[in-house]
N, C-alpha and C positions, 0 to 999 in steps of 0.2 A: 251874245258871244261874251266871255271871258275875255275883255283885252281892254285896256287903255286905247281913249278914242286916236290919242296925239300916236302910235303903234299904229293902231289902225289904218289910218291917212296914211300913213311913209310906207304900208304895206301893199297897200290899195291898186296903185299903178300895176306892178308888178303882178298879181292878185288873178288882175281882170286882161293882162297881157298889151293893154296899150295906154293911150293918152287919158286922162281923168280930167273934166271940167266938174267946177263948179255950177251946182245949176240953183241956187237957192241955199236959205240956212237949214244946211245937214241934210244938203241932197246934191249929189254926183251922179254925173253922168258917161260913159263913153262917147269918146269923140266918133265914134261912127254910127251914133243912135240906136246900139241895137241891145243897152244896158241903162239900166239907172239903178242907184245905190240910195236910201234914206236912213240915217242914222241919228240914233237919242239914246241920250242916255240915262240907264237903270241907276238903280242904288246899286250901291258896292255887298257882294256878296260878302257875309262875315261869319268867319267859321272860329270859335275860339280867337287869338291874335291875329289870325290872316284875313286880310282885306284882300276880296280880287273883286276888281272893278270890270264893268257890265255896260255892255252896249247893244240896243234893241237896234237889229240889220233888218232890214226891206230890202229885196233884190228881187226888179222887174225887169222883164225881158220881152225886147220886141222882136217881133218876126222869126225868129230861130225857131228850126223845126225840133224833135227830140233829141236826135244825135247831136246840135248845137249844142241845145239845153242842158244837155247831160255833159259835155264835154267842159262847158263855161264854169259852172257845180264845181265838177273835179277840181280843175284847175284853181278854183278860188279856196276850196275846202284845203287841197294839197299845200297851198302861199300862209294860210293860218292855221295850220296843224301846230300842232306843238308838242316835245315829248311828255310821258305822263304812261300811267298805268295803274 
């Protein structure tokens, strides 16, 4: 992902629609076990003058059947969208 990790984190809660634990360095979890988040980070993408900085996302998912899966996606994809074209 295209995003500042310190963006990332304050997006995160809202993101994943509840509580965020920490569960180790640069791994998050949902407080109702049915997500985990692992994050590192890339070099900064450099195009000409513009630096966009880069963050490699893991997102595991437990027990959720498709409709879950696919809903949890949405929602997290929809929290980090940004304008652009």
């Amino acid at each position: 992902m295209s995003i500042e990790r310190a963006d990332f984190l304050r997006r995160l809660p809202e993101a994943v629609g509840g509580e965020v634990l920490p569960s180790g360095r640069d791994s998050y979890r949902g407080a109702d076990g049915r997500w985990s988040v692992e994050i590192a980070d890339l070099p900064d993408l450099t195009i000409g003058l513009l630096r966009l900085a880069r963050l490699s996302v893991k997102i595991t998912l437990y027990g959720m059947d498709d409709a879950a899966a696919n809903a949890f996606h949405a929602r997290f994809d929809t929290y980090y969208q940004r304008g652009g074209g």
